[in-house]
MOPAC internal coordinates of N, CA, C and O (Angstrom, degrees):
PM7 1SCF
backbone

  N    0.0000 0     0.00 0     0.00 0    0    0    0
  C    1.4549 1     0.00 0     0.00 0    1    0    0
  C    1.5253 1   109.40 1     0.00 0    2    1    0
  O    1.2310 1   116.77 1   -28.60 1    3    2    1
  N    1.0615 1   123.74 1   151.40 1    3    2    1
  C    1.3463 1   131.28 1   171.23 1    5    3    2
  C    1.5235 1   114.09 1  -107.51 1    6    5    3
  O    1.2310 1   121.35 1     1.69 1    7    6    5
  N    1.0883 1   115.02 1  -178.31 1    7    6    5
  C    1.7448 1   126.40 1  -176.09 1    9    7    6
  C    1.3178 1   124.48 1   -61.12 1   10    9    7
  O    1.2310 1   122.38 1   164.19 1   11   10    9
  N    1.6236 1   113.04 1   -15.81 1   11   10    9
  C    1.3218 1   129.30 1  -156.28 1   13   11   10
  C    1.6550 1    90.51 1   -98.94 1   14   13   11
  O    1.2310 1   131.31 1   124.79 1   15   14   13
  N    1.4078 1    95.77 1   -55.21 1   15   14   13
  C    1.9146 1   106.79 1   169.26 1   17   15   14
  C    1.3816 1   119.13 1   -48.03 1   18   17   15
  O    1.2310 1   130.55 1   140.23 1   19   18   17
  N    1.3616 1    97.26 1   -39.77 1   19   18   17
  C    1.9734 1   100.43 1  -176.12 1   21   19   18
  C    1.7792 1   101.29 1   -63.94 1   22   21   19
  O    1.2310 1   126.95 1   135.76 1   23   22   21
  N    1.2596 1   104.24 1   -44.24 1   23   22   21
  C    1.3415 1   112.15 1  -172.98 1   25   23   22
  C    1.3207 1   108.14 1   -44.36 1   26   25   23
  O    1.2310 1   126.79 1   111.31 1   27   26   25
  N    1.5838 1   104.55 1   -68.69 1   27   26   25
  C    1.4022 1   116.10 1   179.48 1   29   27   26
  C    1.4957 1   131.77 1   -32.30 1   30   29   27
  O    1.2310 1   125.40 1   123.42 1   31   30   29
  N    1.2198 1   107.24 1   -56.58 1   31   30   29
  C    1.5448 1   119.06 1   147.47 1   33   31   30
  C    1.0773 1   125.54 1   -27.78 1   34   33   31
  O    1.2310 1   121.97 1   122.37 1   35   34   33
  N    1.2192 1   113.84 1   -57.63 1   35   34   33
  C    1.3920 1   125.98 1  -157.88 1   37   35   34
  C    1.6366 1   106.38 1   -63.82 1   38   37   35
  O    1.2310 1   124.71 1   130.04 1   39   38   37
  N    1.7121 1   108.57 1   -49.96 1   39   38   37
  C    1.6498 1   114.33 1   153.71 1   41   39   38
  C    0.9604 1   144.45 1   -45.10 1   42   41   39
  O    1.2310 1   129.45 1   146.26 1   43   42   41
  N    1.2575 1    99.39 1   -33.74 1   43   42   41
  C    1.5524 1   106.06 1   171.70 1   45   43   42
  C    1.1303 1   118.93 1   -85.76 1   46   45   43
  O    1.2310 1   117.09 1   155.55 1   47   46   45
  N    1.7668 1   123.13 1   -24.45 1   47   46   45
  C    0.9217 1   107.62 1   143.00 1   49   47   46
  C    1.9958 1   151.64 1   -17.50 1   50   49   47
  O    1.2310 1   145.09 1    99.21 1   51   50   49
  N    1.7919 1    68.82 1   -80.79 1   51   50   49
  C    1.8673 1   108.65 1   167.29 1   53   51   50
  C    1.5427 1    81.21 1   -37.39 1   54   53   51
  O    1.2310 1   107.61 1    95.93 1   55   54   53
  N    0.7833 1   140.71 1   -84.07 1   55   54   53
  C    1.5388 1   134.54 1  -122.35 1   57   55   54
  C    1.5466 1    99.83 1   -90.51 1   58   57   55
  O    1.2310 1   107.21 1   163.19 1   59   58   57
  N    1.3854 1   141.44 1   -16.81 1   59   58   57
  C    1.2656 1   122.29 1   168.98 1   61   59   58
  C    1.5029 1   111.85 1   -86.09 1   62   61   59
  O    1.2310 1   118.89 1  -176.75 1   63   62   61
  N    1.7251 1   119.72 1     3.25 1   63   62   61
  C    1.7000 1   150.07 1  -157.00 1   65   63   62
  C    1.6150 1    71.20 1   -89.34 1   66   65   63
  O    1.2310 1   118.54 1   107.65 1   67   66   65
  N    1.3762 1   120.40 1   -72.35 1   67   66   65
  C    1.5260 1   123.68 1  -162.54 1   69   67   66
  C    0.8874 1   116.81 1   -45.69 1   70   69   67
  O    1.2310 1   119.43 1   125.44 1   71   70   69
  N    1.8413 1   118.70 1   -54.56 1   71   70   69
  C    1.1258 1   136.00 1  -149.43 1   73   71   70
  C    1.8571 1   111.87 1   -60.66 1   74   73   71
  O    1.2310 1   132.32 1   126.92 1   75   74   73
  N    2.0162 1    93.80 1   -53.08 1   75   74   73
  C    1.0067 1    81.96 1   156.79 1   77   75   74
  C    1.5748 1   158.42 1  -156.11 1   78   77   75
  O    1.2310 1   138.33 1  -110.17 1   79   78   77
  N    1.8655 1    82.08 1    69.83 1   79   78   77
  C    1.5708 1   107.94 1   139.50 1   81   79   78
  C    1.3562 1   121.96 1   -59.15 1   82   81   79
  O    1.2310 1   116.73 1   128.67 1   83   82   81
  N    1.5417 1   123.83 1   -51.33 1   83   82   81
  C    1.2356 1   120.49 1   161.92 1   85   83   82
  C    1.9096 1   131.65 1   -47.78 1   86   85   83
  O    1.2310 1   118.07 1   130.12 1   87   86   85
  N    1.2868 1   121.28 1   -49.88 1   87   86   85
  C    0.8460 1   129.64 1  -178.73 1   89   87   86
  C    1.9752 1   106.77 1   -61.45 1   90   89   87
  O    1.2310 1   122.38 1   145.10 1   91   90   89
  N    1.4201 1   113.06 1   -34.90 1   91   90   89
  C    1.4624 1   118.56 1  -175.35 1   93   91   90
  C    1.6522 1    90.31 1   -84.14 1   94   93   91
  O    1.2310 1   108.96 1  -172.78 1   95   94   93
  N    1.4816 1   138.28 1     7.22 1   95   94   93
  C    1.1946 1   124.82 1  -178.98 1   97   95   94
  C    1.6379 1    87.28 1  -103.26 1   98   97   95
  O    1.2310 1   119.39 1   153.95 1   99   98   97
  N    1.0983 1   118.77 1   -26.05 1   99   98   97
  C    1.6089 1   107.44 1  -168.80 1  101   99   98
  C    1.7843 1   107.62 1   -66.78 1  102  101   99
  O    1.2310 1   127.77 1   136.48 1  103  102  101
  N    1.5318 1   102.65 1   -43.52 1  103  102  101
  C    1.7003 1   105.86 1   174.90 1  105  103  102
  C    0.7926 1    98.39 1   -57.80 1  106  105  103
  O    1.2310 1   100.55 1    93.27 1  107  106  105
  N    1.4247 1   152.88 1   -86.73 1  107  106  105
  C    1.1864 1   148.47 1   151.92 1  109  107  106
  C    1.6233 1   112.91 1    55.97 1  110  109  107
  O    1.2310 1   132.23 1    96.93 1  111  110  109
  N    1.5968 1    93.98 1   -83.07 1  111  110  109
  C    1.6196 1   136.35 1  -157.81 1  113  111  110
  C    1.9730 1    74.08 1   -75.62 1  114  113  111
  O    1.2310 1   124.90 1   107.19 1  115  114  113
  N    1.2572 1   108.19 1   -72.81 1  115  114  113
  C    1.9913 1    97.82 1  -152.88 1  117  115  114
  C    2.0100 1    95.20 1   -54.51 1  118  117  115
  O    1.2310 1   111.70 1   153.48 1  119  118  117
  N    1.4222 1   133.25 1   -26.52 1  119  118  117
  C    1.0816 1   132.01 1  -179.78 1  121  119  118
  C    1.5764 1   113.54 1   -64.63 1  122  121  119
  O    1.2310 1   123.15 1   121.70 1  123  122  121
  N    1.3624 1   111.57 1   -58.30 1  123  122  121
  C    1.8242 1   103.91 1   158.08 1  125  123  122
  C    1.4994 1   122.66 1   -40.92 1  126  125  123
  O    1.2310 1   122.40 1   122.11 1  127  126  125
  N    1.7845 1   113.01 1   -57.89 1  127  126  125
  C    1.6403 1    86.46 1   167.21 1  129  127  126
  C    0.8936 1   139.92 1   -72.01 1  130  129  127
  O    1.2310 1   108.90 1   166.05 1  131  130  129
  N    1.7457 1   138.39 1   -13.95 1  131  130  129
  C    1.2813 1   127.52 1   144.18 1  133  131  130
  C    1.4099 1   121.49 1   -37.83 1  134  133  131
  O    1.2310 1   117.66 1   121.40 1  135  134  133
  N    1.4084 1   122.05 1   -58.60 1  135  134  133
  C    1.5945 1   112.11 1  -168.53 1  137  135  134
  C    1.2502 1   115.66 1   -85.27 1  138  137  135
  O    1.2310 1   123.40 1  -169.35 1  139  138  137
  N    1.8278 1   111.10 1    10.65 1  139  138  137
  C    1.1972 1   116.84 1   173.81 1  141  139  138
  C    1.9215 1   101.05 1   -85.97 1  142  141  139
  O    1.2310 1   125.92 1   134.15 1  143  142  141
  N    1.1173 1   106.23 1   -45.85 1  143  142  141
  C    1.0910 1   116.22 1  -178.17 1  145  143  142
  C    1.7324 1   121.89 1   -76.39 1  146  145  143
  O    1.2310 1   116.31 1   168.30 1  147  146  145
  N    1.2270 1   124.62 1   -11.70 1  147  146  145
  C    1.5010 1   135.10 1   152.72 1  149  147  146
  C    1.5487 1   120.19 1  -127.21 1  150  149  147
  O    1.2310 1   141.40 1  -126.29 1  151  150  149
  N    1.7341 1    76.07 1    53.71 1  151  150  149
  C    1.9502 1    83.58 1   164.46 1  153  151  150
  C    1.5699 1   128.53 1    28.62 1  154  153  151
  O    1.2310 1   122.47 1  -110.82 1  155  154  153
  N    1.4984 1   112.87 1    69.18 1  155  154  153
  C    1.2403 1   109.98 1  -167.43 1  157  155  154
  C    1.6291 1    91.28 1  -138.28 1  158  157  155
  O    1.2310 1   129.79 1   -18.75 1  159  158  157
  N    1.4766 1    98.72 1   161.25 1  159  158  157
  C    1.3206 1   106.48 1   173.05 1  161  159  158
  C    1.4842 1   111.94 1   -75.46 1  162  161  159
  O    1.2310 1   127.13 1   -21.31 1  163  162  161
  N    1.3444 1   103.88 1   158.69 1  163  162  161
  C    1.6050 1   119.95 1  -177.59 1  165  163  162
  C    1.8324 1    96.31 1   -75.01 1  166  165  163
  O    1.2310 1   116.64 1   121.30 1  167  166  165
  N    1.1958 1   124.00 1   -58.70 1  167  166  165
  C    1.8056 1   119.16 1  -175.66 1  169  167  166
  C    1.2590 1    87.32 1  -105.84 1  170  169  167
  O    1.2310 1   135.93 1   -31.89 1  171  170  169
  N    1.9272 1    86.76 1   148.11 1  171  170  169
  C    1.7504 1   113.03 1  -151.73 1  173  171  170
  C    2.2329 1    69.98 1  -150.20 1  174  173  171
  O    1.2310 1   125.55 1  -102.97 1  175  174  173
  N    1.2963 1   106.93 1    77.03 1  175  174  173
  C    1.4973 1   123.87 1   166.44 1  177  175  174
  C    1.9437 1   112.56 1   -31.02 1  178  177  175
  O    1.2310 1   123.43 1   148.10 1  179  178  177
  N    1.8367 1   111.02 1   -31.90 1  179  178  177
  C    1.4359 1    90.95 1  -162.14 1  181  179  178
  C    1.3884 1    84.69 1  -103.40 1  182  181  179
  O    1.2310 1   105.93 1   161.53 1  183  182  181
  N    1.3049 1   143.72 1   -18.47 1  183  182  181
  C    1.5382 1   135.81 1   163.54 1  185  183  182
  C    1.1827 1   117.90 1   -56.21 1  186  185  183
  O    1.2310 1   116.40 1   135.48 1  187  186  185
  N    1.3962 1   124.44 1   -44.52 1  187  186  185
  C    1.3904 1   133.50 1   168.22 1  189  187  186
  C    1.7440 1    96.27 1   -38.45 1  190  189  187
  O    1.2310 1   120.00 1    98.38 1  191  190  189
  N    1.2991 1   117.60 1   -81.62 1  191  190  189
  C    1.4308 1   114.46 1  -159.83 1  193  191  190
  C    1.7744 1   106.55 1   -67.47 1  194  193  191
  O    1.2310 1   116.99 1   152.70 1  195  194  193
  N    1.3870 1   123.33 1   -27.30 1  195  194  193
  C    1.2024 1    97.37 1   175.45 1  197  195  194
  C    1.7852 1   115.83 1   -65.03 1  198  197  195
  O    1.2310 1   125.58 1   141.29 1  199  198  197
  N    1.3903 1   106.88 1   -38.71 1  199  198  197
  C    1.6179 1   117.13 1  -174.69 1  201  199  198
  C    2.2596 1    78.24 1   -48.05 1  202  201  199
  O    1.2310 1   125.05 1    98.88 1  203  202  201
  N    0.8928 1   107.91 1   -81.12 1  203  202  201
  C    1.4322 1   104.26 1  -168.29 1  205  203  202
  C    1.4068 1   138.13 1    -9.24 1  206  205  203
  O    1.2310 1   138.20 1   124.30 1  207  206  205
  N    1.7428 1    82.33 1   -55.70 1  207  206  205
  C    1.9132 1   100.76 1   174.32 1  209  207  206
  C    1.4465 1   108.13 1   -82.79 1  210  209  207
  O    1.2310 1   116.23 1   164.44 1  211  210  209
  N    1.6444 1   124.77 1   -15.56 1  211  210  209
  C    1.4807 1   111.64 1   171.46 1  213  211  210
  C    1.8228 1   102.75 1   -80.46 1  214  213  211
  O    1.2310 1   112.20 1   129.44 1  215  214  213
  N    1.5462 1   132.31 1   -50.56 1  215  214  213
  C    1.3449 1    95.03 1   174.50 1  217  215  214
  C    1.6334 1   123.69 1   -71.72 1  218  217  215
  O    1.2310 1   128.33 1  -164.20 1  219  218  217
  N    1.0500 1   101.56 1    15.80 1  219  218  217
  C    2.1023 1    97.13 1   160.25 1  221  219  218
  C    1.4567 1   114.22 1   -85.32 1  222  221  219
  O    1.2310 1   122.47 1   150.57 1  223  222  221
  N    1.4238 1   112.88 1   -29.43 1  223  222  221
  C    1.1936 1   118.08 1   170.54 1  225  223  222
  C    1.4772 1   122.16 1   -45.02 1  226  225  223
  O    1.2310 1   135.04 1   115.98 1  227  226  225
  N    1.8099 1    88.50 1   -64.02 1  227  226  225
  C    1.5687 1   113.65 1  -169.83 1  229  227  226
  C    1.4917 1   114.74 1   -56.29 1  230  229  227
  O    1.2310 1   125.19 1   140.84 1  231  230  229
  N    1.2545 1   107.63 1   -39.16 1  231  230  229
  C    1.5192 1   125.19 1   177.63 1  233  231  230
  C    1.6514 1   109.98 1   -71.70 1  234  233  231
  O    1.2310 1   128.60 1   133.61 1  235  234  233
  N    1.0421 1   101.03 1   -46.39 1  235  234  233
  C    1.9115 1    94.28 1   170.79 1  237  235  234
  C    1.4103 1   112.56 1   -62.74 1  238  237  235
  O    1.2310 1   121.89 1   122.46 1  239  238  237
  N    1.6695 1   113.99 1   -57.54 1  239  238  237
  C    1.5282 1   123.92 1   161.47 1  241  239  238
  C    2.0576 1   108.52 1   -16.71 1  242  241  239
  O    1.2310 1   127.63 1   129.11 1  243  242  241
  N    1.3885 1   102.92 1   -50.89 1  243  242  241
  C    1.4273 1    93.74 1  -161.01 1  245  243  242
  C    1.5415 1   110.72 1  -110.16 1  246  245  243
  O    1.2310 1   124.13 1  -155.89 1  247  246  245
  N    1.4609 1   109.68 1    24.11 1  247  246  245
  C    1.7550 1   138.12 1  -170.01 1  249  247  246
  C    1.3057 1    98.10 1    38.84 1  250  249  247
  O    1.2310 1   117.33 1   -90.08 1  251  250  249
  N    1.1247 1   122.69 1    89.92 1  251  250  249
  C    1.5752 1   143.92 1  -172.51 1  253  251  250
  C    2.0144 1    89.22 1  -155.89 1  254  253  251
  O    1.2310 1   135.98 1   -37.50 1  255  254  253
  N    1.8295 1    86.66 1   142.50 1  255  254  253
  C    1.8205 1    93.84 1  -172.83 1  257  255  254
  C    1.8972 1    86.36 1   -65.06 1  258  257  255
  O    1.2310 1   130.26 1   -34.72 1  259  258  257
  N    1.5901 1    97.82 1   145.28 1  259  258  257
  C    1.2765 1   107.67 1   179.48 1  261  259  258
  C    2.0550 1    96.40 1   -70.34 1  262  261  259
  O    1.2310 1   125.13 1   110.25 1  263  262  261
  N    1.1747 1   107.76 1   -69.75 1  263  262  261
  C    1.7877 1   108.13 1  -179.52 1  265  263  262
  C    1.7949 1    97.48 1   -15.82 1  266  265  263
  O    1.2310 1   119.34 1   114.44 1  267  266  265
  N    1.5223 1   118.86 1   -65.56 1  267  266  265
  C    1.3540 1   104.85 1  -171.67 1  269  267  266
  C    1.3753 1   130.09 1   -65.58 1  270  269  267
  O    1.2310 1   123.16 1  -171.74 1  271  270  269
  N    1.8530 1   111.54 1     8.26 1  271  270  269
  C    1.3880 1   131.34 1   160.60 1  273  271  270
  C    1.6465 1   113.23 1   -74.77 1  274  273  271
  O    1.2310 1   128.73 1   129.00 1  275  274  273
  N    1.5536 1   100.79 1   -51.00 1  275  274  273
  C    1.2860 1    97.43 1   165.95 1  277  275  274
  C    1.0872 1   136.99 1   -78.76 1  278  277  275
  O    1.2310 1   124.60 1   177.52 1  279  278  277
  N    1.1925 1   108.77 1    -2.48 1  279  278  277
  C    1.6173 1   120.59 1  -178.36 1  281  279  278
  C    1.8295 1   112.53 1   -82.55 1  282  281  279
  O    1.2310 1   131.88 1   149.57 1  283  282  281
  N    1.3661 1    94.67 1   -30.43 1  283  282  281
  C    1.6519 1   113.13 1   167.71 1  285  283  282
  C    1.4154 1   116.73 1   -86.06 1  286  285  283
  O    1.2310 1   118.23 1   151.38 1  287  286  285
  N    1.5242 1   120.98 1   -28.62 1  287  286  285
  C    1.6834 1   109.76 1   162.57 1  289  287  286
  C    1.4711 1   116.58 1   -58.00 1  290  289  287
  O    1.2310 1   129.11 1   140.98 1  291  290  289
  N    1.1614 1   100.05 1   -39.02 1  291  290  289
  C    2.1643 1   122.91 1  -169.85 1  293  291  290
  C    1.5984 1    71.06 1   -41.43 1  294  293  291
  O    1.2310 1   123.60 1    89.72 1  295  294  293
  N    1.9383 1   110.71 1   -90.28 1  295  294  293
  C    1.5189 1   112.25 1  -133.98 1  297  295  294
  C    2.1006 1    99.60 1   -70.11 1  298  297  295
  O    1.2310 1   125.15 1   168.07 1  299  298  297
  N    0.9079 1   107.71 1   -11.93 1  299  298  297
  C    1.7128 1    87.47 1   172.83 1  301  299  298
  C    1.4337 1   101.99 1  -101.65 1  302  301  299
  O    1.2310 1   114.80 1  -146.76 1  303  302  301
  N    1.1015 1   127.46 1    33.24 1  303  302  301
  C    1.7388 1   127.18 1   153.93 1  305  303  302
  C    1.3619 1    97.31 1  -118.53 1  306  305  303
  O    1.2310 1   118.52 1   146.00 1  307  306  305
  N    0.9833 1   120.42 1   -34.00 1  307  306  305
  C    1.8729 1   110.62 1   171.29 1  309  307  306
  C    1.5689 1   114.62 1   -61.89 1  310  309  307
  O    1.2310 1   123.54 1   141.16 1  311  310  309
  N    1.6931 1   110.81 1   -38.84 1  311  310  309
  C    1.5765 1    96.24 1  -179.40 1  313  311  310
  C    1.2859 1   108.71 1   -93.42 1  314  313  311
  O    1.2310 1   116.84 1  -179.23 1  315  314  313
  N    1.3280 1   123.62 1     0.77 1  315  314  313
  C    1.4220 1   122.23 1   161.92 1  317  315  314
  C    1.6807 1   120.78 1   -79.21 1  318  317  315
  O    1.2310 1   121.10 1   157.89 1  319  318  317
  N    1.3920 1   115.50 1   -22.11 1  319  318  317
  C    1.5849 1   110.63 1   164.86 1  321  319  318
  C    1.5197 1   113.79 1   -83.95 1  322  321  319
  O    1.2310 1   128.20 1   150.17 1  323  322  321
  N    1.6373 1   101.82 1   -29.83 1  323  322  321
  C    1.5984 1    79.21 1   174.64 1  325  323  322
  C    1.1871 1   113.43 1   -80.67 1  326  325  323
  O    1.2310 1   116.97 1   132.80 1  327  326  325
  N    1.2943 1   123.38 1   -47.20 1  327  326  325
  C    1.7111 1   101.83 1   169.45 1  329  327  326
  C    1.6960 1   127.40 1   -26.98 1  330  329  327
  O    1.2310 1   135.52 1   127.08 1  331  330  329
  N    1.2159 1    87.58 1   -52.92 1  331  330  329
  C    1.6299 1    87.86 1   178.13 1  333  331  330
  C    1.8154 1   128.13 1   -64.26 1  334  333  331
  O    1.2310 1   130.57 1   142.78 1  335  334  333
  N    1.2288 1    97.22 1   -37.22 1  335  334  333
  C    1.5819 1   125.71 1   148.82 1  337  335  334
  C    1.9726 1   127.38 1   -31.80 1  338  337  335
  O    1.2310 1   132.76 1   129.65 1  339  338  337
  N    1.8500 1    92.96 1   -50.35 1  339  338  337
  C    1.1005 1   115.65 1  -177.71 1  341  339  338
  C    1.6903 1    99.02 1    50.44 1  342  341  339
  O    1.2310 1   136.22 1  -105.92 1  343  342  341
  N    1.5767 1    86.21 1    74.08 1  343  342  341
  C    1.3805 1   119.43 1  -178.73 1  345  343  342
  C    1.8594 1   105.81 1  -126.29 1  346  345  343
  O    1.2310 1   126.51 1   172.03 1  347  346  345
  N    1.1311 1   105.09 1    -7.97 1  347  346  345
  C    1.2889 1   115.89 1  -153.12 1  349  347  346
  C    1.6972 1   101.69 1  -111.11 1  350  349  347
  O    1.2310 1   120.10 1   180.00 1  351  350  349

């Protein structure tokens, strides 16, 4: 393969990266109307950190620095409160 190929990859990657970010935004959306609908708070503090310690897992799982597991739970719990927030 050459550089042009790596590239290519690399998008197509990117783009199933989006896909599903998007698709985990849709649960997301049906998870707000549940806790919209049984009065619950939008941040749930001990899910936050477990979601956290499972991508440290996942990231060690695939010898990736675990921190940059958690560093990727952080920002998809951030666009998941603001969504829920309807901040977004």
């Amino acid at each position: 393969m050459d550089l042009e190929d790596y590239r290519k990859e690399i998008d197509r990657v990117n783009a199933e990266i989006a896909d599903a970010v998007s698709r985990r935004m849709n649960v997301v959306d049906e998870i707000k109307k549940y806790k919209e609908e049984n009065g619950m708070d939008t941040v749930d503090q001990d899910r936050e950190e477990k979601v956290k310690k499972q991508f440290e897992k996942l990231f060690e799982r695939e010898e990736l620095p675990r921190e940059k597991g958690r560093d990727m739970a952080e920002l998809l719990i951030d666009m998941a409160v603001d969504r829920q927030e309807d901040n977004v």
